[in-house]
N, C-alpha and C positions, 0 to 999 in steps of 0.2 A: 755502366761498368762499376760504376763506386757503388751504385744502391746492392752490388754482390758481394762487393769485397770488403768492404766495412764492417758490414756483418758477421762475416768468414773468418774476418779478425778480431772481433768483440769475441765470437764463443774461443777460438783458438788462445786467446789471451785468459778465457776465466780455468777454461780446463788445464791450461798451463800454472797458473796462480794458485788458484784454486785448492790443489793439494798440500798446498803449506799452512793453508788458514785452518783446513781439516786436519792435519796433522799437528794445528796446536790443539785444537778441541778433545782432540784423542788422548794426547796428556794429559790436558785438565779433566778429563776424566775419568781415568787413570790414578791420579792424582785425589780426586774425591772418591772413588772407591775406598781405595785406601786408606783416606782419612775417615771414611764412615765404618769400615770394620773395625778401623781403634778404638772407636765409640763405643762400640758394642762392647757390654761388660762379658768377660771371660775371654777375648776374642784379640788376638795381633796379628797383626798385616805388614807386610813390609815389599817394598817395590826397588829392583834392581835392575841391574845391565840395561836400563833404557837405553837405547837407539832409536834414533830417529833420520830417516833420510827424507826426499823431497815426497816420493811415492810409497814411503815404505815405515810402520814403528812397532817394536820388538820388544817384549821384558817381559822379567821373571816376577811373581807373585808367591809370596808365600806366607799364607794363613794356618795360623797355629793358636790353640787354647793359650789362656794365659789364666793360670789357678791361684790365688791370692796365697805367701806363704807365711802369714802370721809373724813376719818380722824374723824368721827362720831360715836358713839355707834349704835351697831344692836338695835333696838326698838322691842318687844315681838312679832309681829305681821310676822317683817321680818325673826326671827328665827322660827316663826311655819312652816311658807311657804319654809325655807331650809330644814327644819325637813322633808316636806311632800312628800319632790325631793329627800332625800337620799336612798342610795338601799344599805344593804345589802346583803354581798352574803356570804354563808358556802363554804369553799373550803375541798375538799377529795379528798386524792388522793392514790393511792397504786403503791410500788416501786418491779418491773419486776427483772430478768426476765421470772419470773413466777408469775401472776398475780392473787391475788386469788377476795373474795366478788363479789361487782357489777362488778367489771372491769375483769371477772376472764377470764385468757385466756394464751396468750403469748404473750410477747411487752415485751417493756421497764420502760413505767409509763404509769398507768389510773386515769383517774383525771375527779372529775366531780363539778363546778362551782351552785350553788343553791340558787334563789331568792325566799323566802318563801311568801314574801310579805303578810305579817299575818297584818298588818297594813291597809291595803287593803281592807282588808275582810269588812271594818264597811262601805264601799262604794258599794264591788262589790260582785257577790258570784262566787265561781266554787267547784269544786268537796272536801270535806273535804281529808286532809294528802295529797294533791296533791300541787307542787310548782307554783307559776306564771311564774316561766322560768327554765330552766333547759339547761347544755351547760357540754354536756359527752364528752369525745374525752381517746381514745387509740393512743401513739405512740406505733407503730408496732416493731420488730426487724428490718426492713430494716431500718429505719428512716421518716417512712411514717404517720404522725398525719389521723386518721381518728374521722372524732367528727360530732353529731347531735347536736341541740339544739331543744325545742318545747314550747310551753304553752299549758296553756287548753284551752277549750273553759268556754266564760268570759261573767258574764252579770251584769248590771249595771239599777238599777230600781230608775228613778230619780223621782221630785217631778212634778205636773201638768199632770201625764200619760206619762211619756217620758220614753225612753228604751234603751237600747245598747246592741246588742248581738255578739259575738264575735265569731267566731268558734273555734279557737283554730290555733296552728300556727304548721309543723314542716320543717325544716330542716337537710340537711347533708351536706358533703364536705369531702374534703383532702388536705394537704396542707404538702411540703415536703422538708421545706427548701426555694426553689427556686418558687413553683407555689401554689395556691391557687386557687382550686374550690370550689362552693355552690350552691345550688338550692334550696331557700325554698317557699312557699306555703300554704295560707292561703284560706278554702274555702270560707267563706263570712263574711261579717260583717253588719249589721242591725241596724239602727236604728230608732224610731218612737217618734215624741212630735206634742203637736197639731200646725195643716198647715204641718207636715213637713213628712214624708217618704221616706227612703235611705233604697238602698241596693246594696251593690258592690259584686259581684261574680268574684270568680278564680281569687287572688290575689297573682301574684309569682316573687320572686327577683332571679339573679344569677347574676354570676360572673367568669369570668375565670380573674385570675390577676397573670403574669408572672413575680414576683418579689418575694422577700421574705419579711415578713412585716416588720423589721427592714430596710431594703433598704426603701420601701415603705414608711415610717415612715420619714424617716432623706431624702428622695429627692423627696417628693411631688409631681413626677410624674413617671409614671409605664408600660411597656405594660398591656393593661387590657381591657377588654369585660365589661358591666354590661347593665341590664336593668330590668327594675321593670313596672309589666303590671299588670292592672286593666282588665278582658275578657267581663264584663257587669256591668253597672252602670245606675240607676234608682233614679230618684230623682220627687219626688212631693211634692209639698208646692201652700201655700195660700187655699182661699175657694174655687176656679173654679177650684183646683186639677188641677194645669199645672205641666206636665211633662216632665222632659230632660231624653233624655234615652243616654248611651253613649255606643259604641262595640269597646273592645280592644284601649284601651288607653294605651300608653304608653311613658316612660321616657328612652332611650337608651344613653349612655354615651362609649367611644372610647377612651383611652387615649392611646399615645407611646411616647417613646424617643430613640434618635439613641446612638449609642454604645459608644461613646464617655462621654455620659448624657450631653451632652452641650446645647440641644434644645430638646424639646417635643412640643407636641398638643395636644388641647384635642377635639373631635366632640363629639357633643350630637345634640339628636333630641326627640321632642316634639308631639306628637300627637296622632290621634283617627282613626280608621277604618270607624267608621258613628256617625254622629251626629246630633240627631234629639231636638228640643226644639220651644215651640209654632207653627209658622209659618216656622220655619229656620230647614233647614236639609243640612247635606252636608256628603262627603265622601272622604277619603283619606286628612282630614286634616293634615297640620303639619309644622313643623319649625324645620327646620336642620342649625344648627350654626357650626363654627367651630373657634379655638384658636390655632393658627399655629407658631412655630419658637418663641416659649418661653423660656426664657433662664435658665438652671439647674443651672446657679451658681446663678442666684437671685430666683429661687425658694427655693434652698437648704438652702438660707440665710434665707430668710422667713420665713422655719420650726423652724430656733432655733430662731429668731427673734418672731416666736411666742410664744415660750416657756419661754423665758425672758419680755414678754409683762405682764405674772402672777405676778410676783415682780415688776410691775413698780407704783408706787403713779399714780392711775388712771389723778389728775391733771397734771402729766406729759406726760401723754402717747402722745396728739397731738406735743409735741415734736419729741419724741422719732421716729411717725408714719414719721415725713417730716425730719429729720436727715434720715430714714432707703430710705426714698425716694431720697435723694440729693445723698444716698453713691452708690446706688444701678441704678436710671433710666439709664443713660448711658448704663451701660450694656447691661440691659433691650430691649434697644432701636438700641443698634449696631446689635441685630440677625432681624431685620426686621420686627419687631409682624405683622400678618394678626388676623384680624378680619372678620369673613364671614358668611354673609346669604347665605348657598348654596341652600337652597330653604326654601321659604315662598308658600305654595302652597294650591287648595282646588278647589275638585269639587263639585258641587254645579248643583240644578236640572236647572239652569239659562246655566250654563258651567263652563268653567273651568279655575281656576285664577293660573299661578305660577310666583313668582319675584324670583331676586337674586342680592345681590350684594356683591362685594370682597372689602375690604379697609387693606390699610398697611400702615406702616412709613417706609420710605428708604434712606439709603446713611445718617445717622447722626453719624458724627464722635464727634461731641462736642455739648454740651447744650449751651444756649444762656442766656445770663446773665441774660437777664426775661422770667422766663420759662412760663409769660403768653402773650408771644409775637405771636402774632395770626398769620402774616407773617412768622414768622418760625417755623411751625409747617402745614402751607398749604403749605410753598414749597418744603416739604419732602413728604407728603400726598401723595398715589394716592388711588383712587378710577373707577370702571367701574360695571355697575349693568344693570338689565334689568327689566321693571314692564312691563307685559300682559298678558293678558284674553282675553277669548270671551268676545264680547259687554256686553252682555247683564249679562254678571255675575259679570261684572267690576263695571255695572252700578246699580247692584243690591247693591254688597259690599255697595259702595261710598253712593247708597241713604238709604240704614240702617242708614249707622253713621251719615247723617245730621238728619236722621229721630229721634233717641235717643238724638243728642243735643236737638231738638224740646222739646222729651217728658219729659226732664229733669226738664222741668218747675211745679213746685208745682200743680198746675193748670191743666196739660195734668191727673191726676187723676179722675178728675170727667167729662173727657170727654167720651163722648157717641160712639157708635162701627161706627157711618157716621163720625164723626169728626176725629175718627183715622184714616179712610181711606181718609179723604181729608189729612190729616198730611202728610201720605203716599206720595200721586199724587203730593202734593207740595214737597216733599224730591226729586223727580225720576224727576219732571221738574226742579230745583235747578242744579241735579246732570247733567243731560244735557243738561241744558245751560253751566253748567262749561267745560263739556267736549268739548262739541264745540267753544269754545272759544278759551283752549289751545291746540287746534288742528289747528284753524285757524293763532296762534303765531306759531305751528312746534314744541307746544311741546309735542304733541302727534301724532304719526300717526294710521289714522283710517284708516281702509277696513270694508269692508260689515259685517264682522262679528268678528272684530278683534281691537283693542286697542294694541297701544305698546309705552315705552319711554323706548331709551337707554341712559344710564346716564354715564358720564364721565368727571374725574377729575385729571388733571395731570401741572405740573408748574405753580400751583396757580390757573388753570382756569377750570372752571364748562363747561361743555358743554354738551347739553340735544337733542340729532338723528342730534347732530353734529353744533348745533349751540349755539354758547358762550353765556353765562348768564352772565351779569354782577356782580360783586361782590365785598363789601365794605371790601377788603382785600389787605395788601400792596403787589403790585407786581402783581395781577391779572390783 
């Protein structure tokens, strides 16, 4: 009988206790939220009506901009406008290991974060007793946070026949300590004023980030995945109803650091599946960057560097920013930073354009007593890149943009549909005279259907498909 009942009172005794050891945890976290958005420069926090009972803890949060006033009083106008940026949020939470109400279940704490945004209401409408945002999460027994967040859908009826419609947003994730998933998704957003009509379709963010957010927090760079994609986008405006349509646009972002955290990268890339607008269509647009061999200990400097930037007498801060720069580039500058176009690219019904090019600082063991000494800082430099297309898409690119300096003239307005195509024919003869010209100096080499320059820069000297450019640089 005892090998049952000992037992029966061991779990009866922790799920009894149990909520109060959780229910301080909930404070002190609470607690540090709140001390980490005072951190944040521009940014106050403030935490109120705590209650706390054995199964149960309650408070008001309230995050507002906070705008530096140059030693000035706030003027009424600049307090409405902070008035109209702060957000409220109700906090609930309930203390495990028996979970009862909204959160009711098993876990440790359920907690759910609430933006009533009732202030709101006199701009926008959505469903009455329903929140503007809402952010639920259950920690599990294992130690596994599981949390959704959502809105509604939102609409917003301005003045002249204008509109915004919103659908509504939700969200999930998990996050365990150590890694951090999310995938949310928004089905459309709308908007109509006269000349103008928008419509973005299948709006979704995620993220796999293999850190914990305190790391994350305190050394500004992470293993991590993210991208945020747009799947259809329509836009028309003016009276001839001209149209951009755009398929799957997106922002993709890659960050790492190796184990040590002494150096990270970041890759992101920029672009659209098809892109159609007036005359101009293309596909597989895009621009892949990359930030290589950045250094953890001045990144990690920087995050609390930024956080001491909130107390600083705004007239002081351009000190502070070129003291943080004299203590810190050295560093900076000993892991080798790459900067990288690894591709600039885009096909197009003409053909197809892709450049690239790599640039880095290397081999600086010391700064130079004037750090705006042009000489030392290009014979550290290198550089090797490559720009080419097909002709005829190279040629297309180059004669748009003389074309647009043309039409920038006040005047290209009331020109007639024969006169923009003579604009035209003079931009496309402009652009191939040019092209033939630096192809006759070698700095371009042409074939039948082909445009190329390869570019490189090392011991101070420029050199373009291998032959030296002069340049007003000491040492080249």
């Amino acid at each position: 009988m005892k090998k049952i009942v000992l037992p029966l009172v061991a779990v009866a005794a922790v799920a009894g206790i149990a909520p109060k050891f959780v229910a301080t945890q909930v404070n002190t976290s609470l607690n540090g939220f709140v001390a980490h958005i005072n951190n944040m420069p521009g940014y106050k926090a403030s935490l109120s009506n705590l209650e706390t009972t054995w199964f149960t803890t309650t408070a008001d949060i309230k995050v507002s901009l906070e705008l530096p006033n140059y030693g000035q009083p706030m003027d009424e106008q600049a307090k409405q406008a902070l008035e109209a940026f702060t957000v409220n949020i109700d906090f609930d939470a309930t203390h495990g290991p028996v979970l009862f109400g909204q959160h009711s279940g098993l876990g440790w704490s359920g907690w759910t974060a609430t933006v009533n945004g009732d202030k709101l209401r006199e701009h926008a409408q959505w469903q009455e007793g329903t929140p503007i945002y809402q952010l639920t999460s259950i920690l599990g027994l294992a130690g596994t946070h599981r949390f959704a967040d959502q809105m509604p859908q939102v609409t917003i009826d301005g003045d002249n026949k204008s509109s915004l419609n919103f659908s509504g947003y939700e969200g999930a994730g998990t996050y365990n300590g150590k890694a951090l998933i999310y995938a949310g998704q928004a089905e459309s957003v709308t908007a109509q004023a006269p000349l103008l009509d928008m419509k973005a379709s299948s709006l979704s963010f995620d993220i796999d980030m293999q850190s914990s957010i305190q790391d994350a927090l305190e050394q500004g760079l992470y293993d991590s995945v993210s991208k945020l994609n747009v799947a259809d986008f329509v836009l028309t405006t003016g009276e001839n109803s001209e149209t951009t349509t755009v398929k799957n646009a997106y922002l993709s972002a890659v960050t790492n650091v190796d184990e040590t955290l002494s150096v990270g990268g970041i890759a992101m890339s920029y672009g659209v599946e098809k892109l159609s607008t007036g005359s101009f269509s293309g596909e597989d647009m895009a621009l892949d960057m990359e930030f290589n061999n950045l250094s953890g200990e001045v990144l990690r400097a920087w995050q609390k560097f930024a956080e001491e930037m909130n107390k600083v007498d705004p007239q002081h801060l351009p000190v502070k920013m070129q003291e943080f720069g004299q203590q810190h580039l050295l560093t900076l500058l000993k892991e080798q930073p790459q900067i990288n176009i690894t591709s600039l690219r885009a096909t197009l019904p003409q053909g197809k354009v892709d450049s690239n090019i790599y640039t880095s600082l290397v081999g600086i063991d010391a700064l130079p007593d004037n750090l705006q000494d042009i000489g030392f800082w290009a014979s550290h430099a290198l550089m090797n890149g490559k720009i080419a297309g097909d002709k005829a898409a190279i040629e297309f690119v180059a004669a748009e943009m003389i074309k647009q300096q043309m039409l920038a003239d006040p005047q290209a307005r009331e020109m007639t549909p024969e006169q923009l195509e003579q604009i035209s024919q003079m931009a496309l003869q402009q652009t191939q005279g040019m092209l033939g010209m630096l192809t006759e100096q070698g700095m371009v080499i042409a074939t039948e259907t082909n445009y190329e320059s390869v570019l490189k820069f090392e011991n101070s000297q420029l050199t373009v498909n291998g032959k030296v450019i002069p340049l007003p640089i000491p040492g080249a």
